[in-house]
DSSP file (Angstrom, degrees, kcal/mol; ACC not computed):
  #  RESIDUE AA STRUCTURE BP1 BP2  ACC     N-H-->O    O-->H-N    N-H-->O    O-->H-N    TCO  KAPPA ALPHA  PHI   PSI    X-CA   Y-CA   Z-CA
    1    1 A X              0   0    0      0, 0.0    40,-1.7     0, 0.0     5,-0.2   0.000 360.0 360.0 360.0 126.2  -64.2 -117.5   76.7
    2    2 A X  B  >  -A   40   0A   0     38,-0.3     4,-2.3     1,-0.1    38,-0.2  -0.247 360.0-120.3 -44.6 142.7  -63.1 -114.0   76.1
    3    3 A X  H  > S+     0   0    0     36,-1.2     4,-1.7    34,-0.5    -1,-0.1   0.762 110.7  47.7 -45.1 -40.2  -60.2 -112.7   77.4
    4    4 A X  H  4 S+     0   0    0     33,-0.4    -1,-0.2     1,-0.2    15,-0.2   0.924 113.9  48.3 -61.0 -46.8  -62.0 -109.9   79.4
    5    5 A X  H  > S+     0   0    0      1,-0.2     4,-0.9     2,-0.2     3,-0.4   0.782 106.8  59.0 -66.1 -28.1  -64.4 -112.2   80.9
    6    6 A X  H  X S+     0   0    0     -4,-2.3     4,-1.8     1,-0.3    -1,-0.2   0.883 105.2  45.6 -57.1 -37.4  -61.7 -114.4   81.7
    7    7 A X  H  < S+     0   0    0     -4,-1.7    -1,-0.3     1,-0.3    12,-0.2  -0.149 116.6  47.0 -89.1  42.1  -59.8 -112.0   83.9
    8    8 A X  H  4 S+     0   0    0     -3,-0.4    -1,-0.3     4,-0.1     5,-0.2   0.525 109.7  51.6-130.2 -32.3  -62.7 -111.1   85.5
    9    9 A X  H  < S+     0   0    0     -4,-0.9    60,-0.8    -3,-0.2    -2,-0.2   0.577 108.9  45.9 -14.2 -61.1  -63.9 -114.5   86.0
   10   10 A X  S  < S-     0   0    0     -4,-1.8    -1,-0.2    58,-0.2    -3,-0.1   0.390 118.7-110.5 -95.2 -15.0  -60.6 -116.1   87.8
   11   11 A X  S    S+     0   0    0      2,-0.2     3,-0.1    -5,-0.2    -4,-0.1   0.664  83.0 124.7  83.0  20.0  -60.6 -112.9   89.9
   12   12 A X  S    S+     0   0    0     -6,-0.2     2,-0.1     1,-0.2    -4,-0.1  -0.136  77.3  35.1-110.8  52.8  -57.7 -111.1   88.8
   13   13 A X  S    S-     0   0    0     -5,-0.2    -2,-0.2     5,-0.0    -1,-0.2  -0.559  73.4-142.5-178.0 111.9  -59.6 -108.2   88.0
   14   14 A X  S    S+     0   0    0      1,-0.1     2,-0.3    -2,-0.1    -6,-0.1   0.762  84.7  22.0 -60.2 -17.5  -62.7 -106.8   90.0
   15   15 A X    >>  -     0   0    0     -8,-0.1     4,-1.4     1,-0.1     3,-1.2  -0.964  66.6-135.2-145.6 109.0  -64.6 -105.6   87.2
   16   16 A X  H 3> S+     0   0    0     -2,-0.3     4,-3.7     1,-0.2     5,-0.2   0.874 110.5  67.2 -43.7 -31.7  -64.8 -106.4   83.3
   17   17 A X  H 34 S+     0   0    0      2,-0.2     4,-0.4     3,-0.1    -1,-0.2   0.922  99.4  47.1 -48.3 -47.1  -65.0 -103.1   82.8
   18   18 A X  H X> S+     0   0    0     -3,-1.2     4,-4.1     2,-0.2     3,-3.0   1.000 113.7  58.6 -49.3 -71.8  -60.8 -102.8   84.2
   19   19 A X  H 3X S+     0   0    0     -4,-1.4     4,-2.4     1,-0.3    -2,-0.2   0.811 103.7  41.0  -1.5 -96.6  -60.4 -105.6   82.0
   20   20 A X  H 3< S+     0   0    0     -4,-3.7     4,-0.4     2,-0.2    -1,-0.3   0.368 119.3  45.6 -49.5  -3.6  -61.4 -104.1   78.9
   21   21 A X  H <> S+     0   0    0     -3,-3.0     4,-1.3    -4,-0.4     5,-0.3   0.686 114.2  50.4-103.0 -45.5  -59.5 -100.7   79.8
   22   22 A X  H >X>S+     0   0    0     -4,-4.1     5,-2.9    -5,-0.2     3,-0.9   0.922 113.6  43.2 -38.8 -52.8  -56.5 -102.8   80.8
   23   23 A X  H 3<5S+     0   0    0     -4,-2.4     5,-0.2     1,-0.2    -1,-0.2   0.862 110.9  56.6 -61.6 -53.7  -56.9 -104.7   77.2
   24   24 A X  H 345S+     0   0    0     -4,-0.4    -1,-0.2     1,-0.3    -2,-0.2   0.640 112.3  46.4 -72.0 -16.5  -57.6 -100.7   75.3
   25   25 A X  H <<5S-     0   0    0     -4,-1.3    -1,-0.3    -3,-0.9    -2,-0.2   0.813 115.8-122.7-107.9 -32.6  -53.9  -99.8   77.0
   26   26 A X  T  <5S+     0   0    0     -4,-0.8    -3,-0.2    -5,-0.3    -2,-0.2   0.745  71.7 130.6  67.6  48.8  -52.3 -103.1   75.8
   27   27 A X      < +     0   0    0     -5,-2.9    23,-0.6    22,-0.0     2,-0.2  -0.517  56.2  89.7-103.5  65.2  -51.2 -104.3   79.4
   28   28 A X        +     0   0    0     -5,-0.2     7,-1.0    21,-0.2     2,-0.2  -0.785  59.3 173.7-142.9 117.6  -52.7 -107.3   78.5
   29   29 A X  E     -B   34   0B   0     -2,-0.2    19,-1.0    19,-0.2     3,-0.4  -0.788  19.6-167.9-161.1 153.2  -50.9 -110.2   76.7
   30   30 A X  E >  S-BC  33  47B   0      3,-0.6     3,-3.3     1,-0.3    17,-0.2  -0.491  83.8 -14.6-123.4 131.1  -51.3 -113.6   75.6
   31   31 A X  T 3  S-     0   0    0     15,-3.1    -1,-0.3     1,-0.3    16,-0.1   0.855 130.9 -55.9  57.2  37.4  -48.3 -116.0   74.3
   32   32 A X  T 3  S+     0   0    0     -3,-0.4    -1,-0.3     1,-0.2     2,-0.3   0.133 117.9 103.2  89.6  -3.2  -46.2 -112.5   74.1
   33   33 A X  E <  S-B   30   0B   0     -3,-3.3    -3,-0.6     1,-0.1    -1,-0.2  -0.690  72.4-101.2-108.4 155.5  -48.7 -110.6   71.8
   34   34 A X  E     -B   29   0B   0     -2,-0.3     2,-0.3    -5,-0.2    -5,-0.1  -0.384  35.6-153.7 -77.9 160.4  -51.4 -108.0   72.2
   35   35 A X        -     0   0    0     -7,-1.0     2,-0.2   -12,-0.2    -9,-0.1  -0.960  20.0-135.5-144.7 152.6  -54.8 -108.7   72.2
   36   36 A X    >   -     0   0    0     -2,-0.3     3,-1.3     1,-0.1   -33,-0.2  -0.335  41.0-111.5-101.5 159.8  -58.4 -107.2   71.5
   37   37 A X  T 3  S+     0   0    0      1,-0.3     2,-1.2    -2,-0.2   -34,-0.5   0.988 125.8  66.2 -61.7 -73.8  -61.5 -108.0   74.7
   38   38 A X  T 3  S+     0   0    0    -36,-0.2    -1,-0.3   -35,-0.1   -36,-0.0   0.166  73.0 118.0 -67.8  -7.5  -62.7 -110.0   71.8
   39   39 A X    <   -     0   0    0     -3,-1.3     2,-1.3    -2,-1.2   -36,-1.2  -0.155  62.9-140.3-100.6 127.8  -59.5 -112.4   72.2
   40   40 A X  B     -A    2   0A   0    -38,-0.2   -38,-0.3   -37,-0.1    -1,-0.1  -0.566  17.6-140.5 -86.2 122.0  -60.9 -116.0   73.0
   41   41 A X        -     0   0    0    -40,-1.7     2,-0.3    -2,-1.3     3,-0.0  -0.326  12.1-154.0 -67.6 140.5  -58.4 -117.6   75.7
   42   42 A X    >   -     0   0    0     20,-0.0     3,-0.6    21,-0.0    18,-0.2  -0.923  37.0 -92.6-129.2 146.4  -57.5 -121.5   75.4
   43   43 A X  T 3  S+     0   0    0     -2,-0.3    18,-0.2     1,-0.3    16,-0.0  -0.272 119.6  44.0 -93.7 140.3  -56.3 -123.8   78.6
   44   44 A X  T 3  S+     0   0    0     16,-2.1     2,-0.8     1,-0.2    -1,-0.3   0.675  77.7 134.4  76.5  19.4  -52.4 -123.1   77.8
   45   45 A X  E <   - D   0  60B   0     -3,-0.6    15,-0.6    15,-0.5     2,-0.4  -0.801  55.7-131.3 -88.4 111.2  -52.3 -119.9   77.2
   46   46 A X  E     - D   0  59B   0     -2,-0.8   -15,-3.1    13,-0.2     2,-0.4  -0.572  27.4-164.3 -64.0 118.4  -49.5 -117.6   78.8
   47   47 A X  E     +CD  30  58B   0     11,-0.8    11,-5.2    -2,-0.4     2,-0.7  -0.964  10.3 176.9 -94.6 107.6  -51.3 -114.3   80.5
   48   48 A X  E     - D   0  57B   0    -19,-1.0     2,-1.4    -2,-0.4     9,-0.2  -0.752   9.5-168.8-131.6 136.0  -49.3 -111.5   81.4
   49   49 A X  E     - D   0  56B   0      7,-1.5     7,-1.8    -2,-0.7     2,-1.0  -0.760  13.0-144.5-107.7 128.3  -50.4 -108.3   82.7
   50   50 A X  E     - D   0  55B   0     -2,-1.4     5,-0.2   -23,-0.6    -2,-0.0  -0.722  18.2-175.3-102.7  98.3  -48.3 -105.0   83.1
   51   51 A X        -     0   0    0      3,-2.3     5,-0.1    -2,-1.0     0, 0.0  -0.385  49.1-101.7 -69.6 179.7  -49.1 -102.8   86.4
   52   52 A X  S    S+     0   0    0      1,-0.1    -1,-0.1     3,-0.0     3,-0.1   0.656 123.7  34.0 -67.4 -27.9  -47.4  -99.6   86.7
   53   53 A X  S    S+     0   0    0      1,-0.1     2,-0.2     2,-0.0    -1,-0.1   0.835 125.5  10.1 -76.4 -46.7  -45.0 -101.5   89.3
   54   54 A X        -     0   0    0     -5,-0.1    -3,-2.3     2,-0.0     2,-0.3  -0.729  61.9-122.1-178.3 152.9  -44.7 -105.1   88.0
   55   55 A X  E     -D   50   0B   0     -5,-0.2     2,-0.3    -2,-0.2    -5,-0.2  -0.772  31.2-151.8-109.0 164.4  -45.5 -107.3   85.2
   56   56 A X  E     -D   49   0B   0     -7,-1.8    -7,-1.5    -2,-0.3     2,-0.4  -0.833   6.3-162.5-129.8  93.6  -48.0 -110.8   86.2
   57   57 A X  E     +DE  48  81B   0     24,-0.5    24,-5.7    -2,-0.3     2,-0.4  -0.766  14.7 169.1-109.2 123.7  -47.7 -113.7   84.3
   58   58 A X  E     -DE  47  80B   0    -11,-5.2   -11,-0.8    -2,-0.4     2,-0.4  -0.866  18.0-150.0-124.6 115.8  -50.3 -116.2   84.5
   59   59 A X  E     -DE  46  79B   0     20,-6.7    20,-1.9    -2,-0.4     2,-0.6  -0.849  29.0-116.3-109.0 157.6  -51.2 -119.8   82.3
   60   60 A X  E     +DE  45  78B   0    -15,-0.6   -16,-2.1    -2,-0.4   -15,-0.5  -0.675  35.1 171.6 -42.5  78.1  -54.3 -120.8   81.9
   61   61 A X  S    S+     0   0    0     16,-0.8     2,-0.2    -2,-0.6    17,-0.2   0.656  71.7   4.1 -92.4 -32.4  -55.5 -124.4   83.4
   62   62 A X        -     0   0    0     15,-1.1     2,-0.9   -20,-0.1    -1,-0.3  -0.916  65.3-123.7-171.9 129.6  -58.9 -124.3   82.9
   63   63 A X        -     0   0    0     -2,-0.2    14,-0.0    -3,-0.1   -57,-0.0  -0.634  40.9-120.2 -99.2 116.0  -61.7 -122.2   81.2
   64   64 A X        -     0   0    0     -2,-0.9    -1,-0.1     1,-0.1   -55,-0.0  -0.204  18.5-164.7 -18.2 101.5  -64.5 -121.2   83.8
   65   65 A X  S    S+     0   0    0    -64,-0.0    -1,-0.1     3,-0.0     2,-0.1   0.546  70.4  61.5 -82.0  14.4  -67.9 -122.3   83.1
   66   66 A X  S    S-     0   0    0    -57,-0.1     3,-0.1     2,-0.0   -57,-0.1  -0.343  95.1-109.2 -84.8 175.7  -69.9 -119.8   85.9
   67   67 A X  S    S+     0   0    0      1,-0.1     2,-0.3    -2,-0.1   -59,-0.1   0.496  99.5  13.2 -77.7 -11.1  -69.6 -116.5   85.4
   68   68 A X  S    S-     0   0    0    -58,-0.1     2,-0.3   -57,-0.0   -58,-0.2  -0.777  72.9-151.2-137.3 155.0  -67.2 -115.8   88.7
   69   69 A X        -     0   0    0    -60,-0.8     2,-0.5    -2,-0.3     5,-0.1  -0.870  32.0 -80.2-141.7 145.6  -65.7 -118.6   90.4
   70   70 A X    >   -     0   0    0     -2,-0.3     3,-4.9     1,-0.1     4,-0.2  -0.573  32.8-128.3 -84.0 116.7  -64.7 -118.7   94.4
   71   71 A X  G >  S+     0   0    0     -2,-0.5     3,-0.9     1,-0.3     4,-0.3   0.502 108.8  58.8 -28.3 -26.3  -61.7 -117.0   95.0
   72   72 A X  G 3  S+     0   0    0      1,-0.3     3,-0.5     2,-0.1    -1,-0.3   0.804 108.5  50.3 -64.6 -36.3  -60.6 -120.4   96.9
   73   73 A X  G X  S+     0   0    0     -3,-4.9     3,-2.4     1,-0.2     4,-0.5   0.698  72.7  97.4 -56.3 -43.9  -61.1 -121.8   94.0
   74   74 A X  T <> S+     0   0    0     -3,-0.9     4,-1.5     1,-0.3     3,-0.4   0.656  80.4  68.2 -86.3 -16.3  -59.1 -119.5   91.4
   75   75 A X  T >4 S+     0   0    0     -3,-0.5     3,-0.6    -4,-0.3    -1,-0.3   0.963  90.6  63.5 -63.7 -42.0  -55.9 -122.4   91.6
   76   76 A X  T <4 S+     0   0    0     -3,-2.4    -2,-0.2    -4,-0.3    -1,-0.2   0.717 112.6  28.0 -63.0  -6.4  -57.9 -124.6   90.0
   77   77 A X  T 34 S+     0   0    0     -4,-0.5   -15,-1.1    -3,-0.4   -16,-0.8   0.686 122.9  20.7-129.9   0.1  -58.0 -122.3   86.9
   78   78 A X  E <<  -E   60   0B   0     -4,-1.5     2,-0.5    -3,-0.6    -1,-0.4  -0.952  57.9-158.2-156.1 147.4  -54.6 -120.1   86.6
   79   79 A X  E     -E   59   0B   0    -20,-1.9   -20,-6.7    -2,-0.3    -4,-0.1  -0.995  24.4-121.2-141.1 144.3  -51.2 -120.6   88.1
   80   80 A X  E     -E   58   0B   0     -2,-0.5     2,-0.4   -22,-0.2   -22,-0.3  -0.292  21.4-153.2 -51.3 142.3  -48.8 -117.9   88.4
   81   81 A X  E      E   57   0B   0    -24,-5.7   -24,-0.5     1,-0.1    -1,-0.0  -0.984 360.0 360.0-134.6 158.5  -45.7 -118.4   86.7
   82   82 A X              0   0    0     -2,-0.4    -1,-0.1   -26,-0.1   -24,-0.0   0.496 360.0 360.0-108.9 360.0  -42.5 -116.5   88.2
C-alpha cells in the first residue's frame, strides 16, 4: 500500500491529499529516510511524521485492506512508538 494511502487509511491524516503535501515537504519518513507518495509501506516499517510542534513516530503492524478503517480499530494497524 502506498505510503499516502496508508496515512490516510490508519487515520492519521484526514485527507490523502494532506498526505501527499505532507510527503512534497518531506515531513514524512520511513526507517529514517525520505520518501516519494509512491513509497509502498511494509508491516515493520518505522513512520515518523514532523508537525511544526512535534515529531510522531509510528510502526507499522498491519497493511489495511479497506480503504479507511474504524478509528477504534486503528491499534490494530500502527502503534505509536515514544
Amino acid at each position: 500500500m502506498r505510503i499516502d494511502s496508508f496515512l490516510n487509511a490508519v487515520n492519521l491524516v484526514k485527507r490523502r491529499a494532506t498526505a501527499q503535501d505532507m510527503i512534497a515537504h518531506k515531513a514524512v519518513l520511513i526507517n529514517g529516510g525520505v520518501v516519494k507518495a509512491s513509497r509502498e509501506v511494509r508491516v515493520g516499517d518505522v513512520i515518523e511524521m514532523k508537525f511544526l510542534t512535534h515529531n510522531k513516530r509510528y510502526e507499522a503492524l498491519a497493511l489495511p485492506t479497506a480503504r479507511n478503517i474504524p478509528k477504534a480499530a486503528q491499534k490494530d494497524y500502527i502503534k505509536e512508538i515514544a
